[in-house]
matplotlib code that plots the C-alpha trace (Angstrom):
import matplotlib.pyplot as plt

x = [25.9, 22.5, 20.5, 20.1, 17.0, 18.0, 14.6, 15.2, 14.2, 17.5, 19.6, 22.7, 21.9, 21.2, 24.5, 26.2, 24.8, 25.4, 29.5, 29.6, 27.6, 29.1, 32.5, 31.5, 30.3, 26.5, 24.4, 22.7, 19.6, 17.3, 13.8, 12.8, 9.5, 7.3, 5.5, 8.8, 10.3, 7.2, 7.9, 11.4, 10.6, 8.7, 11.4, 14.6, 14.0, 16.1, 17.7, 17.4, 15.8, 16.5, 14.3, 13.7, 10.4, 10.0, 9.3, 7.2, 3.4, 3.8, 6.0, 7.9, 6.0, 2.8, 5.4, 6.7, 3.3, 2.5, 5.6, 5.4, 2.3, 3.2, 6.9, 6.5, 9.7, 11.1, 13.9, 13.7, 15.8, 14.1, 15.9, 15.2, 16.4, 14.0, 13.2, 10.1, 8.4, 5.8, 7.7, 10.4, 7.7, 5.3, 8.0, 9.3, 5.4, 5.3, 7.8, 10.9, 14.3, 15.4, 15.5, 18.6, 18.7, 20.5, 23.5, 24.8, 28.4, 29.6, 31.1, 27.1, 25.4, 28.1, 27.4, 24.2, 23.3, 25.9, 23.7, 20.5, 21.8, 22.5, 20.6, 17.9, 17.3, 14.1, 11.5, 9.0, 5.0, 3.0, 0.3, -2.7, -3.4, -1.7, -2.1, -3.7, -1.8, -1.1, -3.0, -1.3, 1.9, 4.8, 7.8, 10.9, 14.2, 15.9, 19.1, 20.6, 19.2, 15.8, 15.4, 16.5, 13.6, 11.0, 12.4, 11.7, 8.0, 7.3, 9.0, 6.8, 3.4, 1.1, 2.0, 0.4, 4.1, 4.8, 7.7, 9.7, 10.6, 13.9, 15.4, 15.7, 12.5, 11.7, 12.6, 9.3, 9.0, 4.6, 5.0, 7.1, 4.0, 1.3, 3.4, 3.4, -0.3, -1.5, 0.4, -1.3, -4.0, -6.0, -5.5, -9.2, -9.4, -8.7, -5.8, -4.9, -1.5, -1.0, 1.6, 2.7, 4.6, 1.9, -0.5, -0.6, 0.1, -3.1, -5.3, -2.8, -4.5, -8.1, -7.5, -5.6, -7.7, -11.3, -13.1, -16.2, -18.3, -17.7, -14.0, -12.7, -13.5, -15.5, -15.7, -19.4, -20.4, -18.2, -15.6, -14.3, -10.2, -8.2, -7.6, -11.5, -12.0, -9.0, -10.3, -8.9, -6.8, -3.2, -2.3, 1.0, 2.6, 5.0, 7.5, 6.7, 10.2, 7.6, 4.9, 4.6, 5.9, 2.5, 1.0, 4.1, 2.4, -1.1, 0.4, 2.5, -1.1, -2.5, 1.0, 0.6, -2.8, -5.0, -7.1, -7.2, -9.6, -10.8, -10.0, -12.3, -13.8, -13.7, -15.2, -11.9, -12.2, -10.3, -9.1, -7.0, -5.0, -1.1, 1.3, 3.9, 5.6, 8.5, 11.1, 13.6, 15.5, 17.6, 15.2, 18.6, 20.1, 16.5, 15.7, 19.1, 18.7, 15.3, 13.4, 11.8, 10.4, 12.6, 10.0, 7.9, 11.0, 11.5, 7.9, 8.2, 11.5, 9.9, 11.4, 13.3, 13.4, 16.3, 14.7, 18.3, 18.7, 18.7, 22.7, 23.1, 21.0, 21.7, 21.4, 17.5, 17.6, 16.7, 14.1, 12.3, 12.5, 11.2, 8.3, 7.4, 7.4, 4.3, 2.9, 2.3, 1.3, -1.6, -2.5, -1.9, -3.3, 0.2, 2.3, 6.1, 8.0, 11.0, 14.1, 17.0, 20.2, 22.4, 19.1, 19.7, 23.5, 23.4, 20.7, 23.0, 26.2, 23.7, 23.4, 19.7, 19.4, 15.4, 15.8, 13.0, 10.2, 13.0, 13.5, 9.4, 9.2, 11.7, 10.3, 7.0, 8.4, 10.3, 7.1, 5.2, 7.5, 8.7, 7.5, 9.1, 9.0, 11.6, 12.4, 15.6, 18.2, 15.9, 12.9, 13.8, 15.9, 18.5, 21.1, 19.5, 20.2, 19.9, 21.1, 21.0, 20.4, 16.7, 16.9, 14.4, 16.3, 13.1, 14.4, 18.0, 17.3, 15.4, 17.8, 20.4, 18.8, 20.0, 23.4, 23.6, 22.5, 25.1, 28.1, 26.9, 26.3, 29.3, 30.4, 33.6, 35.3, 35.9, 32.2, 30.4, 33.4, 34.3, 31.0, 30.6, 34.1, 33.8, 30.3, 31.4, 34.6, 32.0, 29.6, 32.5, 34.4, 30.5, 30.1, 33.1, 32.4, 29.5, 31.1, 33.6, 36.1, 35.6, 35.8, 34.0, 31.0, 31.3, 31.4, 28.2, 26.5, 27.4, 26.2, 29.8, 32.9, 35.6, 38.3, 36.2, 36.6, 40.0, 40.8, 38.4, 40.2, 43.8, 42.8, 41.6, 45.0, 43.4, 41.2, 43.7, 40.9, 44.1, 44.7, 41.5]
y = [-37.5, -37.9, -35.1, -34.4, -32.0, -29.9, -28.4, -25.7, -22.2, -21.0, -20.2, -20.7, -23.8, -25.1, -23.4, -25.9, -28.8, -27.5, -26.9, -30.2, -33.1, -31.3, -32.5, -36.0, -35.7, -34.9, -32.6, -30.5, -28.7, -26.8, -25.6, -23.0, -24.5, -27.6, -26.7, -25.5, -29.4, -30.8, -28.7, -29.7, -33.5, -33.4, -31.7, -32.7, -36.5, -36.7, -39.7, -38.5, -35.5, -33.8, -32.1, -29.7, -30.4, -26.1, -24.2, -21.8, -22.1, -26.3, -27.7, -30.6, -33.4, -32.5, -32.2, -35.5, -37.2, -35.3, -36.5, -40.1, -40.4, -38.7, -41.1, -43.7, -44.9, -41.3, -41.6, -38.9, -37.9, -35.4, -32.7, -30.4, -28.5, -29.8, -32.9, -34.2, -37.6, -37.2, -35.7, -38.3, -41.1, -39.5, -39.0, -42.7, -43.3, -41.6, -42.9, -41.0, -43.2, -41.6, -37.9, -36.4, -33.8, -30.3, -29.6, -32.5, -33.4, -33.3, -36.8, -38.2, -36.6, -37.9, -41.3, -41.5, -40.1, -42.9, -45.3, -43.9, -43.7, -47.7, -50.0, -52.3, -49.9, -50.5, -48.5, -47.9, -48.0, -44.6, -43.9, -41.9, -40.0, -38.6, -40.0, -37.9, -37.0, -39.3, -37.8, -40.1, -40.1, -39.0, -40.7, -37.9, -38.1, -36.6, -38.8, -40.4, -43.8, -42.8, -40.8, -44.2, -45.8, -43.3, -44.5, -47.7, -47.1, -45.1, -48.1, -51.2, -49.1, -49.6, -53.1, -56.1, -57.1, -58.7, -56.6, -57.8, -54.7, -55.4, -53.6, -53.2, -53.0, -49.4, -48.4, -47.2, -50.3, -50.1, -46.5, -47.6, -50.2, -47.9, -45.3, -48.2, -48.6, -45.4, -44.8, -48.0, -48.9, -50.5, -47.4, -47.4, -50.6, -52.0, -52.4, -54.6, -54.5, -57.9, -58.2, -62.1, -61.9, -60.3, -63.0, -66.5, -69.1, -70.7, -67.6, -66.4, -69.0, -68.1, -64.4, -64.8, -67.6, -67.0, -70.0, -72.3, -72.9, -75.4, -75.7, -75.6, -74.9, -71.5, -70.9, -70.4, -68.7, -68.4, -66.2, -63.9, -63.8, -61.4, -62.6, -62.6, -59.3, -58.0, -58.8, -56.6, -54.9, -54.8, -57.2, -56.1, -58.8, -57.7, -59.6, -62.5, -64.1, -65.3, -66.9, -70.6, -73.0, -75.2, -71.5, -70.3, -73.8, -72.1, -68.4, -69.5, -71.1, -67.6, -66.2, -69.0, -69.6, -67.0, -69.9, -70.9, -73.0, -71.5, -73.2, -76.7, -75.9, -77.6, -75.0, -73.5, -69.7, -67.0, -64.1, -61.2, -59.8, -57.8, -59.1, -56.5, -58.6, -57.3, -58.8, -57.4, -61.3, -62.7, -65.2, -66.6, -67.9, -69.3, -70.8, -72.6, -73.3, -74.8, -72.5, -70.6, -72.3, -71.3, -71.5, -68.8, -66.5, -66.5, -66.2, -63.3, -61.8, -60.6, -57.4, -56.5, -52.8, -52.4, -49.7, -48.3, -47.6, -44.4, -44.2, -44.7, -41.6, -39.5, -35.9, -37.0, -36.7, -33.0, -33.0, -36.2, -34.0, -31.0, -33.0, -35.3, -31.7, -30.4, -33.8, -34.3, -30.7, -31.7, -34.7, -32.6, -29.1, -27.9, -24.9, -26.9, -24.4, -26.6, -28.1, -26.6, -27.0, -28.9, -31.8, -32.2, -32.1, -34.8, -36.8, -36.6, -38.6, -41.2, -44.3, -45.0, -48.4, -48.5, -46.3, -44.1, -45.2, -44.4, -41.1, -40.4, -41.9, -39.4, -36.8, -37.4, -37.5, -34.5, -32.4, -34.1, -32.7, -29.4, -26.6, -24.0, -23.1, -25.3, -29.1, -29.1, -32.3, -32.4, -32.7, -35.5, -37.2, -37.7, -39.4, -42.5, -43.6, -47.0, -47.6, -50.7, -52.3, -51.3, -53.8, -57.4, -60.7, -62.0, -59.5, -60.2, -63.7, -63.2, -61.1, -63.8, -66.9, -67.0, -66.4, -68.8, -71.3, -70.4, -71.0, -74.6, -75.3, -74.6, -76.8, -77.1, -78.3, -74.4, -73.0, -71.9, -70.5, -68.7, -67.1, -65.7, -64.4, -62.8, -61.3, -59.8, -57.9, -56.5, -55.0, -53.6, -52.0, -50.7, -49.5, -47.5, -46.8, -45.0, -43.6, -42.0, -43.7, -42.4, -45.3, -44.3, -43.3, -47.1, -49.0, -47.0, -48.0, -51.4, -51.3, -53.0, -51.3, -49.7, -51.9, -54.8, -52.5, -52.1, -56.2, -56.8, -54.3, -55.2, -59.2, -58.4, -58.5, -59.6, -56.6, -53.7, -52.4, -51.5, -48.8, -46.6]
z = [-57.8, -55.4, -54.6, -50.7, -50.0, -46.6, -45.4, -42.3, -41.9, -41.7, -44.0, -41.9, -40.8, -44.8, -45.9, -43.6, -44.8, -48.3, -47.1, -45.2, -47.5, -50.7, -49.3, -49.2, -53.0, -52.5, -54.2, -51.6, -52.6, -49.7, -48.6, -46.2, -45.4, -45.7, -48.9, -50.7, -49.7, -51.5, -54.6, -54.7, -54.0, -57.1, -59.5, -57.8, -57.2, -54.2, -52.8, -49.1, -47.5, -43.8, -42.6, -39.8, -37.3, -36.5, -39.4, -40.7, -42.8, -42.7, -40.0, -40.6, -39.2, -41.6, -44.9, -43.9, -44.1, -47.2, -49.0, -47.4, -49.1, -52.5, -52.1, -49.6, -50.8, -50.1, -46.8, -44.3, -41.5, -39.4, -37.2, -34.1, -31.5, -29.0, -28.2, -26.8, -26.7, -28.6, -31.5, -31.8, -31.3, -34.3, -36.9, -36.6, -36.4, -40.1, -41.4, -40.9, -40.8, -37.7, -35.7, -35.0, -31.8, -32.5, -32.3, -34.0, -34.5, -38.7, -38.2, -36.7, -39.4, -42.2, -40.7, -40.7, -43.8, -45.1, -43.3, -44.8, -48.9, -48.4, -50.4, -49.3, -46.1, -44.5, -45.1, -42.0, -42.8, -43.1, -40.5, -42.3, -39.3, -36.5, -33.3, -30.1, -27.7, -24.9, -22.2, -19.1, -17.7, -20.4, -20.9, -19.3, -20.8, -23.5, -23.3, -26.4, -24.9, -24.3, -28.0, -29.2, -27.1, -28.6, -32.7, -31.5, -30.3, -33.2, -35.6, -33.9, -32.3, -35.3, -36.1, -33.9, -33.5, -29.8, -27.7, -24.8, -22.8, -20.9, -17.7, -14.3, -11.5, -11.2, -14.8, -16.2, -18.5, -18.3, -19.3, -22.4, -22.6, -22.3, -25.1, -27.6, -27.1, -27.2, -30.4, -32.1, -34.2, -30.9, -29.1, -29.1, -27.3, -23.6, -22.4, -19.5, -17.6, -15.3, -13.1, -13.7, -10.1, -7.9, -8.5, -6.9, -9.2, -8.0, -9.4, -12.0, -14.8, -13.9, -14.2, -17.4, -19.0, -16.9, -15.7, -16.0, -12.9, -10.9, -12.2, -8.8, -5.3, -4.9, -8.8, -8.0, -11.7, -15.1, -15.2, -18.1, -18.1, -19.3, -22.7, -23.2, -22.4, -24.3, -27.6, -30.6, -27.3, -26.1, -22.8, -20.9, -19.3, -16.7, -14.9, -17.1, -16.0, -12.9, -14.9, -13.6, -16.6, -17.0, -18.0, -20.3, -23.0, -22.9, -23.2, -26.4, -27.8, -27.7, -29.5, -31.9, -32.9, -30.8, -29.0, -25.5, -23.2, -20.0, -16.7, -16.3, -19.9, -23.1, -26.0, -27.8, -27.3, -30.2, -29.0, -31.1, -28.3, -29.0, -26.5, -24.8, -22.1, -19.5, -17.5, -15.0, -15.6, -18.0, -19.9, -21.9, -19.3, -17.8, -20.7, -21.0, -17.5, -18.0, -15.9, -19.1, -22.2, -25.1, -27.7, -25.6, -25.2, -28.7, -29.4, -27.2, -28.1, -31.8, -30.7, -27.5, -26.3, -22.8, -20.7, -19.6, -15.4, -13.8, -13.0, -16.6, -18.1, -14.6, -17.3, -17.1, -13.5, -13.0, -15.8, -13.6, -10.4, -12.0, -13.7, -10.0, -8.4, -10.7, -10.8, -6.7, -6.7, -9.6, -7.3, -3.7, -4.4, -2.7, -4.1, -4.4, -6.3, -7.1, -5.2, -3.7, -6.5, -3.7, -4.1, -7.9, -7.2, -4.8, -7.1, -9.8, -8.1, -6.6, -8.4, -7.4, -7.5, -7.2, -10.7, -11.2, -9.1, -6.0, -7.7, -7.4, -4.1, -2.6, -4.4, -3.0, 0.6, 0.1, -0.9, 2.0, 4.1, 2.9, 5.1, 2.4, -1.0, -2.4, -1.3, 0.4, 1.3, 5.0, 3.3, 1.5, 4.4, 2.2, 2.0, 2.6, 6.2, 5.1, 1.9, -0.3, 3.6, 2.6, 0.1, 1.5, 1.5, -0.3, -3.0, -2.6, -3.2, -6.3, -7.7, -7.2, -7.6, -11.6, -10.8, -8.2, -11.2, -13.2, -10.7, -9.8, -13.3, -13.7, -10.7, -9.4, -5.5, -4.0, -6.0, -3.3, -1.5, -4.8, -5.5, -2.0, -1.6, -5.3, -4.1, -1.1, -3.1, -5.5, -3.3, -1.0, -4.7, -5.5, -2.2, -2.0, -6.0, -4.3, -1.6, -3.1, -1.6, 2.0, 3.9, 7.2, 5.3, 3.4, 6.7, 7.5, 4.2, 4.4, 8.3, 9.5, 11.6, 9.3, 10.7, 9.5, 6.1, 6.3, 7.0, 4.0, 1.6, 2.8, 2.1, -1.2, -2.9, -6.6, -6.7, -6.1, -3.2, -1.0, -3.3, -2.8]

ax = plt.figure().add_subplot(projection="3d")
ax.plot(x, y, z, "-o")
ax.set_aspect("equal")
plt.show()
């Protein structure tokens, strides 16, 4: 029988675990505090320990570096009631095997603690010290997706290990960026986000790779890139799905080796930069399409972290308007109290497709605006009069210029008929998804009369649309 070491300050809460691990054939022994726990690792030998973060005279996050450093081979599963970035982030940092948020249900903690006892379970590495506090923009969310976002920084921050952030534009994937760095060993050392799709090609190489004078046509002195001057640093490569393909072969030289040449130079240059790259596209289905080199997305894909969209952690929505309303006040000087509860009510059944940055945006024009002490649905001219209509066709083409490789891949005599048709029935079931059905309000979103709608739905006979 293995030994389970509950640490919490209360009683209640370690009888339970003794009740519900003692019926899947554990031995449960407890602590009340973090210097108790380090007693009892020492005489008990336990297989596992789960520990609480709040306790009294040593709180959990010290008595886990303290017995990660007396038992490094030690697995611990920390616990709390609140949840916070920082907290989840440093105990992965330190070693813990994962954080559980209270309650919990039996079945969860059963499973995991299953998971935990296997053998051959990796081990994370111990950071000596504890990291300062990010001082910048935090990270809001306490969703199940997001806590698993915070393991994952604090599993890959203090290794030089390259990340490819996934997710949509608008997500908040520099802020995941900026969390991994500050909780690294270069933390101490630049670091330099560059926006691959924001630069013309034409410049894009000399700002990455510098320049020797005379290399080209107003290069009037040498020039330092960014891979220069982020020596011993962190580089964040967003929307590297843009990156030209000539520069994709000198990036993967840097990945590979740590040398490149600058522009209309000759002297090999080393560099010791940690690459975090993002992309809002799907680099698979470039690569297999030719428009990505493979060996760089593999090269890049070390490990992948999916920044989940708005409409699918909507319970973070209020905690993101409460924390935008006391950021523009910082920045403004104004007095916002809050928002009205109809504004979070109506936030929460929107499916913000900007994600986040939309969120802040209409946040920011709401508190511009607000003559009162509370932001109300005026303020924020909300709904949107405009809808997805706001969306450019610049952006509409970008979004669907992969998928429009796919279906003539695929080929075929009807294909272009096909895709159009099968585009237009999705974004009149989304729209009315959205809408709730109504159709007069639908017709307005998608900007066309309603008995257009109605011939649209009643020819859709595949889809079922007749029946909303």
């Amino acid at each position: 029988m293995e030994n389970i070491l509950v640490v919490d300050d209360e009683a209640g809460v370690c009888h339970s675990f003794k009740k519900v691990l003692g019926r899947e054939g554990y031995n449960v022994i407890t602590a009340s505090n973090g210097k108790e726990a380090i007693e009892k690792a020492g005489t008990e030998n336990p297989a596992l320990v789960i520990m609480d973060v709040s306790m009294p005279e040593m709180d959990g996050l010290e008595a886990l570096q303290r017995l990660k450093s007396l038992y490094p081979e030690l697995t611990i599963i920390m616990m709390t009631a609140y949840s916070t970035t920082d907290k989840a982030i440093t105990a992965m940092k330190f070693g813990a095997y994962d954080y559980l948020i209270k309650p919990f249900e039996n079945a969860k903690l059963i499973s995991l603690v299953e998971k935990a006892m296997l053998p051959g379970k990796k081990v994370f590495p111990l950071s000596p010290e504890e990291s300062k506090k990010w001082a910048g923009d935090r990270i809001i969310g306490k969703s199940p997706a997001m806590l698993e976002i915070y393991k994952k920084i604090g599993q890959v921050a203090e290794s030089d290990i390259t990340v490819l952030l996934r997710g949509e534009t608008g997500t908040g994937k520099e802020k995941i960026a900026r969390a991994i760095y500050e909780h690294s060993k270069r933390n101490d050392r630049p670091f330099l986000p560059v926006n691959c799709a924001a630069i013309p090609e034409a410049l894009l190489e000399s700002e990455l790779f510098g320049h020797e004078k005379g290399a080209f046509t107003g290069a009037e002195s040498r020039k330092f890139g960014k891979f220069e001057q982020c020596d011993k640093g962190t580089m964040f490569l967003d929307e590297i799905g843009d990156m030209p393909m000539p520069l994709q072969s000198k990036v993967l030289r840097v990945l590979q080796d740590g040398c490149f040449q600058r522009v209309g130079g000759s002297d090999l240059i080393k560099t010791d930069v940690r690459i975090i790259a993002a992309t809002n596209k799907d680099l698979e289905t470039m690569a297999n399409l030719g428009k990505f080199r493979e060996d760089l997305y593999w090269r890049l894909n070390v490990v992948s972290i999916t920044v989940p969209p708005l409409r699918e952690r909507k319970g973070d929505t209020e905690e993101l308007v409460h924390y935008f309303v006391q950021k523009f006040n910082r920045e403004s000087g104004s007095n916002v109290k809050g928002v009205l509860p109809e504004v979070i009510k109506d936030f929460q059944n929107y499916d913000w497709p900007g994600n986040v940055r939309e969120l802040q945006s209409i946040i920011q024009r709401g508190m511009l605006l607000c003559q009162k002490d509370f932001v109300s649905l005026d303020d924020c001219e909300w709904p949107p009069a405009e809808g997805i209509s706001d969306i450019k066709t610049k952006d509409i083409e970008r979004m669907l210029s992969d998928a429009a490789y796919v279906f003539f891949k695929r080929g075929g005599a009807n294909i272009y008929k096909e895709s159009v048709t099968a585009f237009e029935r999705l974004l009149i079931k989304k729209a009315l998804d959205l809408n709730k059905n109504n159709q007069v309000t639908t017709a307005k979103f998608l900007g066309i009369s309603r008995n257009t709608l109605r011939e649209k739905i009643s020819s859709d006979k595949d889809d079922n649309l007749s029946k909303k």
